[in-house]
C-alpha positions in Angstrom: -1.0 24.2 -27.4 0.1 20.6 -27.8 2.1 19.0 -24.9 4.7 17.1 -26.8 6.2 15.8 -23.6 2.6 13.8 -22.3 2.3 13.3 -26.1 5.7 11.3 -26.0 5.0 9.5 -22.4 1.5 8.6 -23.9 3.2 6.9 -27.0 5.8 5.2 -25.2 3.1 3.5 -22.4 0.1 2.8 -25.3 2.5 2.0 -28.7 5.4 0.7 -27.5 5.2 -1.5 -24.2 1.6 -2.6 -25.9 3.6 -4.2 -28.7 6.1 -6.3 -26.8 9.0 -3.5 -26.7 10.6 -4.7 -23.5 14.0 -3.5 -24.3 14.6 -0.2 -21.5 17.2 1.5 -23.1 14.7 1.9 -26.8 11.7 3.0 -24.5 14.4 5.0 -22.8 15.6 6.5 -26.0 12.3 6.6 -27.5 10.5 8.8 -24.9 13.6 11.2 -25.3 14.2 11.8 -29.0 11.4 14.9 -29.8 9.8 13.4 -33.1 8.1 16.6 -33.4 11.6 18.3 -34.3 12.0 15.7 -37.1 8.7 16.6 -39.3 7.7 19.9 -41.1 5.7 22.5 -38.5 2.1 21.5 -40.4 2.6 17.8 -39.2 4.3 18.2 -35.7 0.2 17.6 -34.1 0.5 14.4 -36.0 3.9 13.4 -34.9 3.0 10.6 -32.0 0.2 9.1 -33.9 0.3 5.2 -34.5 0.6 6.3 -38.2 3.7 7.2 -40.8 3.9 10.9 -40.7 5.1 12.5 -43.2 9.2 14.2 -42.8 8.5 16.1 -46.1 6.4 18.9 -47.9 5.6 16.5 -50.2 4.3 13.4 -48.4 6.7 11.4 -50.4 8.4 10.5 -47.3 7.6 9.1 -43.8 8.8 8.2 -40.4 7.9 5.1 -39.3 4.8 4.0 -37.3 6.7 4.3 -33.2 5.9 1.1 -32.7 6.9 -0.7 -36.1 10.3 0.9 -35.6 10.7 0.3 -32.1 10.3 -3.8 -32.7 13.1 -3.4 -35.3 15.4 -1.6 -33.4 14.6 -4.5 -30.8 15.2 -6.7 -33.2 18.5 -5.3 -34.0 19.8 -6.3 -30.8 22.2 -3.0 -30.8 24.7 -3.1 -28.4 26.9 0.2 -27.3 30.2 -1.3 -29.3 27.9 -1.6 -32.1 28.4 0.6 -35.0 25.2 1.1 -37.6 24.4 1.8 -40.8 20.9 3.6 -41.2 19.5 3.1 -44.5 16.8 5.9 -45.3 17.6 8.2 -42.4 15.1 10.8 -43.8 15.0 13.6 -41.8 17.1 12.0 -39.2 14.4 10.4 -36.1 16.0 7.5 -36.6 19.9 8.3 -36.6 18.8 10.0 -33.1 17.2 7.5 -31.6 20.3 4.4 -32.3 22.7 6.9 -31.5 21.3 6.7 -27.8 21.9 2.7 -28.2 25.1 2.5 -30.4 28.6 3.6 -30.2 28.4 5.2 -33.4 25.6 5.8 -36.4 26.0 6.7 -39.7 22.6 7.8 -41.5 22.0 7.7 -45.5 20.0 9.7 -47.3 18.8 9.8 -50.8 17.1 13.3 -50.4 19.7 16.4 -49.7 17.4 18.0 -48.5 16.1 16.1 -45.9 19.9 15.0 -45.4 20.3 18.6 -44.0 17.4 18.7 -42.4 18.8 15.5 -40.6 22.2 16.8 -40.0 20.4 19.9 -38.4 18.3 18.1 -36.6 21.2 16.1 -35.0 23.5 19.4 -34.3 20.2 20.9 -32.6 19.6 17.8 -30.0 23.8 17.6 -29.5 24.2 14.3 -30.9 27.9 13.3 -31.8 28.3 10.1 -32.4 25.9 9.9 -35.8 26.5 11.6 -38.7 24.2 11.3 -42.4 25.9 11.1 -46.0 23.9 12.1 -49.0 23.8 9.0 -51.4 22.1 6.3 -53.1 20.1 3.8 -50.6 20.3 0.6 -52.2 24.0 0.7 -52.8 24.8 1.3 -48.4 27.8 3.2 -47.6 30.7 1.2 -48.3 33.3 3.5 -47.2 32.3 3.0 -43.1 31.7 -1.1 -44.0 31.4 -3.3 -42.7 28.8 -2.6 -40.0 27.5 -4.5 -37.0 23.7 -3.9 -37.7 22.4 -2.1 -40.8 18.6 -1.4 -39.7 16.9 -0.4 -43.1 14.4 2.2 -42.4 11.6 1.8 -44.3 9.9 -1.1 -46.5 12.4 -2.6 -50.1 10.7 -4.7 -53.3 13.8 -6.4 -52.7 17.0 -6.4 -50.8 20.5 -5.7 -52.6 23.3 -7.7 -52.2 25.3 -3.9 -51.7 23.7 -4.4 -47.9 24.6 -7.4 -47.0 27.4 -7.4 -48.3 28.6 -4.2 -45.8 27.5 -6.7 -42.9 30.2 -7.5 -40.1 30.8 -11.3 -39.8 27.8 -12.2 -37.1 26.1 -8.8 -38.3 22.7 -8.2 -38.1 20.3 -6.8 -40.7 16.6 -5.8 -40.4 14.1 -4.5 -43.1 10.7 -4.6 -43.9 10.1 -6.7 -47.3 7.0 -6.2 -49.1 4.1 -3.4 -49.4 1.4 -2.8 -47.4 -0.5 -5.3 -45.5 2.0 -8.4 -47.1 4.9 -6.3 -45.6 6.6 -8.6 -42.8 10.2 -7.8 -41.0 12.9 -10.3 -41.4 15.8 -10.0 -39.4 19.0 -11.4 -42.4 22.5 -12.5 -39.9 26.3 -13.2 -41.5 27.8 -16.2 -40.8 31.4 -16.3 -42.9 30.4 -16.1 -47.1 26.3 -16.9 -45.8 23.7 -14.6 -44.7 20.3 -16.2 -44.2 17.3 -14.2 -42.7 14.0 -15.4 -41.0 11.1 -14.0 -40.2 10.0 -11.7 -37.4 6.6 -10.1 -37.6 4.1 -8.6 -40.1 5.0 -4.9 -40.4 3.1 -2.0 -42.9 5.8 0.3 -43.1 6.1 3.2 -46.3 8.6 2.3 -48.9 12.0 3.7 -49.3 13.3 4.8 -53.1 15.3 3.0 -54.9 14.6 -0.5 -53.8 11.7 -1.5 -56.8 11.9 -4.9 -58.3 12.8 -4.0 -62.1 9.8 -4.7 -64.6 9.3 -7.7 -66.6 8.1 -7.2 -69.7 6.1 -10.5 -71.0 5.6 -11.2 -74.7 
């Protein structure tokens, strides 16, 4: 029988601290939140691999590599007065594990089903302070906005102006741009009417729906 516990220890002390996550309160957070609850029972041995594991039936969807997410929570910079805007909370790891950092989380979901899952998952581990709304990625949750950090779960084409634009003035947003191995994390800030981003580090993280760059047709 697996030992999710040492599996969770092991992944904090060989994924996280090995990839310059120095931040206490994500490693704290990190080795609490039980990824195993957050994927279907045929992928819970495969939950604390350095790998994307799938959150669905399908293997349409995926939870983030620990340690690719862990640098862009750090990146975040999320505070306890913060309040953040998860965009492609899947099955809901995620939403669970800022919730721990932030004063409040809201998670949004393309897929109702795995925006269930997520608000299940949440009720089961007695998490209050996030909840997730069923609803298009690429157009944020406007209703909440604006938000101190919008961390962007997963890997965009491109990035809409619907997120930044539900940015709090000095509001941070991270996001992977780009697929596969040309994926790299920027980290976008608001200051007044500008938000400019830089660049933070390479990152291969699965793509979210939603976010493709529309096709140009050539003649």
């Amino acid at each position: 029988m697996v030992n999710f516990a040492e599996q969770r220890t092991l992944m904090v002390d060989n994924q996280l601290r090995t990839n310059d996550i120095t931040d206490l309160r994500i490693i704290g957070a990190m080795g609490k939140v039980p990824r195993e609850k957050f994927v279907p029972e045929k992928f819970q041995e495969l939950a604390y691999i350095d790998e994307d594991v799938c959150v669905d039936d399908g293997g349409e969807r995926k939870m983030l590599k620990p340690h690719i997410f862990g640098r862009l929570v750090q990146l975040a910079e999320i505070s306890d007065k913060d309040v953040v805007l998860v965009v492609g909370a899947a099955s809901g790891y995620g939403v669970a594990v800022v919730s721990y950092l932030a004063e409040s989380v809201v998670g949004l979901e393309v897929d109702l089903a795995l925006c269930e899952a997520a608000s299940a998952n949440l009720e089961q581990l007695g998490i209050e302070n996030a909840a997730v709304i069923d609803g298009q990625l690429s157009d944020g949750y406007a209703a909440d906005a604006p938000y101190d950090v919008i961390l962007v779960n997963g890997s965009v084409d491109e990035l809409p102006e619907a997120l930044t634009s539900q940015m709090k003035e000095e509001g941070r947003l991270v996001v992977v741009e780009g697929e596969g191995n040309a994926g790299v994390a920027k980290l976008y800030t608001k200051s007044g009417a500008n938000v400019s981003s830089r660049f933070a580090f390479n990152a291969h993280a699965s793509a979210l729906p939603g976010f493709e760059k529309p096709e140009v047709f050539e003649f």
